[in-house]
N, C-alpha and C positions, 0 to 999 in steps of 0.2 A: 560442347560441340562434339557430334560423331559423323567417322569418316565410314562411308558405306564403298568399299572398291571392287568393281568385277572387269571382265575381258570380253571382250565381244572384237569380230574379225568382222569385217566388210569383203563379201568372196567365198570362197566354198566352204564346205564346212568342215572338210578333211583338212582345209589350212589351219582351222581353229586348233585342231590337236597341238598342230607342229609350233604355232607361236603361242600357244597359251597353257602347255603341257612344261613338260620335266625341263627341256632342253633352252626353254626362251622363255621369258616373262615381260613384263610391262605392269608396274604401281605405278600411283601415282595418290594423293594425300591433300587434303587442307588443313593449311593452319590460319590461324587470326590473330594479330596485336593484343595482347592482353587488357581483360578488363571492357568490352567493347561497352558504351556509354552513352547514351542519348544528349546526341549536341556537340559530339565530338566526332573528330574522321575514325576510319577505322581502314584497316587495311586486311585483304586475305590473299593469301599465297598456293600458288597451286603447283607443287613439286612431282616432276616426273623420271620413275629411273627403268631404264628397263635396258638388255642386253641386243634385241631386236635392232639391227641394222636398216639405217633408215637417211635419205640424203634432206631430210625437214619434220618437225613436227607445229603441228596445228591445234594451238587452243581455243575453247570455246567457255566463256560462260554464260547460266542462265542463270536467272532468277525465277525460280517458279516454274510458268511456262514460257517466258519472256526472254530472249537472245541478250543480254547488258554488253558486252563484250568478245572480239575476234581478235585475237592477236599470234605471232611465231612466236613468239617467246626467246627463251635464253637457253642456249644449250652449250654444255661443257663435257666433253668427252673424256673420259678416264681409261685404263689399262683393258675392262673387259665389261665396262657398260657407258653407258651415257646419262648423264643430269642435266631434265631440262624442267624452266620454272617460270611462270608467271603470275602476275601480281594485277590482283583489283581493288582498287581500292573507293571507298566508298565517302563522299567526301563529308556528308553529315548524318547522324542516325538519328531518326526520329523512335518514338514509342512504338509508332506501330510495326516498325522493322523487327520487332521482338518473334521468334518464331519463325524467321522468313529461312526458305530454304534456298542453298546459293549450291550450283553445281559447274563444278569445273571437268570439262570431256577433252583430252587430250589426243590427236590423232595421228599415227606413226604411218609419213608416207614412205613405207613398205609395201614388201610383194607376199600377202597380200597385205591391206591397208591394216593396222589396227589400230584399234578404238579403247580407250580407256577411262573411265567415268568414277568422278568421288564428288559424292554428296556431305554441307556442311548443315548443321543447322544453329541460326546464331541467337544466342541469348544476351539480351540487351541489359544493361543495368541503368537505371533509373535513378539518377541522383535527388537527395532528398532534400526539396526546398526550404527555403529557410525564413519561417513565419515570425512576425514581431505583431505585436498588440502595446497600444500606447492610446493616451489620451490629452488633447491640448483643453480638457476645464479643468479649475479645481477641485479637488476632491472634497465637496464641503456635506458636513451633515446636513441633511435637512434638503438637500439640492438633489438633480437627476446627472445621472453622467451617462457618458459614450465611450464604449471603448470602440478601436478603430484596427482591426486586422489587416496586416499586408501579407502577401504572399510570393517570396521574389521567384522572378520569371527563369525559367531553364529551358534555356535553348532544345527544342526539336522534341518537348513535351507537346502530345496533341492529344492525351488522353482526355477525360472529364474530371472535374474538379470538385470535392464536395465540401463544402465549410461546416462544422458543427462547433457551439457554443456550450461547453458546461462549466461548471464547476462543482467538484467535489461528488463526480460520479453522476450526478444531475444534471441532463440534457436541457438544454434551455433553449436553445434555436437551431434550426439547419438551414440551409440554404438550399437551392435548386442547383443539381448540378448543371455545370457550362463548362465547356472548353475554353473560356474566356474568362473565368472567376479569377479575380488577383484580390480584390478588397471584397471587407466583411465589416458591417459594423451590429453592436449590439450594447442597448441602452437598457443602465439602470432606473426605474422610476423613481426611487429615492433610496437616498441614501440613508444607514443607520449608527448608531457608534457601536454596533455590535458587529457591522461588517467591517471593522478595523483587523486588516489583517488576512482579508480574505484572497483568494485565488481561484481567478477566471481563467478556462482555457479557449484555446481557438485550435483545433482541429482540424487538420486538414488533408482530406485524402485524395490520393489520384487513382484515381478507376484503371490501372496500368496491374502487368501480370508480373512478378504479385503485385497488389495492392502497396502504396509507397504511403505513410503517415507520417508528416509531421508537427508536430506541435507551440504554438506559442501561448506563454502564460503573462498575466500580469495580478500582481498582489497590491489591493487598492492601500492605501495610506491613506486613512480620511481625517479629515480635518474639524476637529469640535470647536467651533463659536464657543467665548468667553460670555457666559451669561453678565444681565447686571440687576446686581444686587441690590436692595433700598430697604432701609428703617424707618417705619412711620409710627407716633406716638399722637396720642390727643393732644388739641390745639391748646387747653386746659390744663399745668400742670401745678396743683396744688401740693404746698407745703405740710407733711401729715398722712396726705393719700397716696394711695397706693397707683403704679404707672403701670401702664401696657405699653409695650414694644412690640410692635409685628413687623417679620420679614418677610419680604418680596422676593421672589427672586423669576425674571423673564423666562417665559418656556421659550427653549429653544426645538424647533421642529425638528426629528429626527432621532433626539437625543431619549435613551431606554435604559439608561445605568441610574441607579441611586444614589443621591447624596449624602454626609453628611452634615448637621448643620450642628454650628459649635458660638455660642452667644460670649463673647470677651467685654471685659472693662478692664480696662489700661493695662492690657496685656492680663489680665487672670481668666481664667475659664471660668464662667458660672454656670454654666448650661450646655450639655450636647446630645443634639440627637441622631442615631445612626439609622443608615438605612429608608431616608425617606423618598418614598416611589416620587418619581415625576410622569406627568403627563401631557401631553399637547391635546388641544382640543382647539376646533375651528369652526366658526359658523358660516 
């Protein structure tokens, strides 16, 4: 915030010397509650000291070019000047209040009148929402999921909202932005057992000066179906000859890792093989 102060006399212009030269003064100064915050009050104070003998002083503020406030204010007299002080306070701030310029004009009724003016200008802070992504299916291979973005509400945001989906630096979706956007959802077509592990984010910006991002992730946990297994041999099993055994085992959809397959009799190993592709196929 910066305070711009000059002296201006209402009356001749040779008074101007006598009350705004070596011998008399008039400041006067804004301050603001620290921190001013979108969604919260905020209060500005407008301090006046000057040595100018005077039986009232008159506050004024504007906004802009807009009158908000008329008030006397509070004055307390000391040994060789006077302090006098009023206060506006502003009961909620919105985003767009970011920038606004507020001017408080003090006026010393003296002979002649004088006039006293300090310009503030306020910078708003934008707290940053606080996004969750969550999903009510199960995480199954082979299946499609949703994940479902919220984004909690802050009071006296009225900027534009944009939702972007990635993961892993990969844009995946955006939204239109809205001044209304809270939820976002964005669906997986299928799931695979290689995206065990992965991390989706949800994105989320407000079109506010600066720019305010915050972000929610979710890392999926999927879940792999127990295939099933089955040994089938000829109906035929002659004494002498020799047997076939083949194993089955169910494609499950989804699923892209290799197996091992390891052939036992009564707990001995006679046979393993590693590394056998699996694949789904569907007519």
């Amino acid at each position: 915030m910066f305070a711009k102060v000059y002296c201006s006399v209402i009356g001749l212009i040779a008074a101007a010397v006598l009350n705004c030269g070596l011998s008399q003064y008039a400041e006067v100064s804004i301050t603001h509650t620290s921190n001013p915050t979108v969604g919260r009050s905020a209060s500005l104070a407008c301090s006046l000291v000057t040595n100018v003998s005077s039986s009232s002083v008159r506050f004024q503020w504007t906004k802009g070019s807009r009158v908000i406030r008329q008030s006397s204010g509070r004055c307390t007299s000391r040994s060789t000047t006077t302090e006098c002080r009023d206060t506006y306070s502003i009961r909620r701030l919105y985003t767009r209040d970011d920038g606004s310029v507020y001017q408080c004009e003090a006026v010393i009724n003296s002979s002649p009148v004088v006039q006293v003016t300090s310009s503030a200008l306020l910078h708003v802070i934008v707290p940053v929402p606080v996004v969750t992504v969550r999903t009510n299916s199960i995480q199954r291979v082979g299946h499609s999921l949703r994940l479902d973005c919220r984004v909690s509400t802050v009071t006296g945001v009225t900027s534009r909202t944009s939702i972007i989906w990635t993961s892993y630096g990969t844009q995946l979706r955006n939204s239109f932005p809205s001044t209304s956007l809270r939820t976002d959802s964005y669906t997986i077509s299928q799931l695979n057992t290689d995206d065990e592990g992965k991390v989706y984010q949800c994105e989320v910006m407000l079109d506010s000066t600066p720019p305010v991002l915050a972000i929610g992730r979710f890392t999926l946990d999927v879940f792999v179906p127990h295939p099933t297994v089955r040994v089938t041999a000829p109906n035929i099993q002659m004494v002498g000859h020799s047997l076939v055994l083949s194993c089955y085992m169910t494609a499950v959809k989804g699923i892209r890792s290799r197996v091992d397959i390891t052939w036992k009799r009564d707990n001995t190993v006679l046979k393993t093989i590693e590394g056998v592709g699996i694949s789904y196929q569907t007519s």
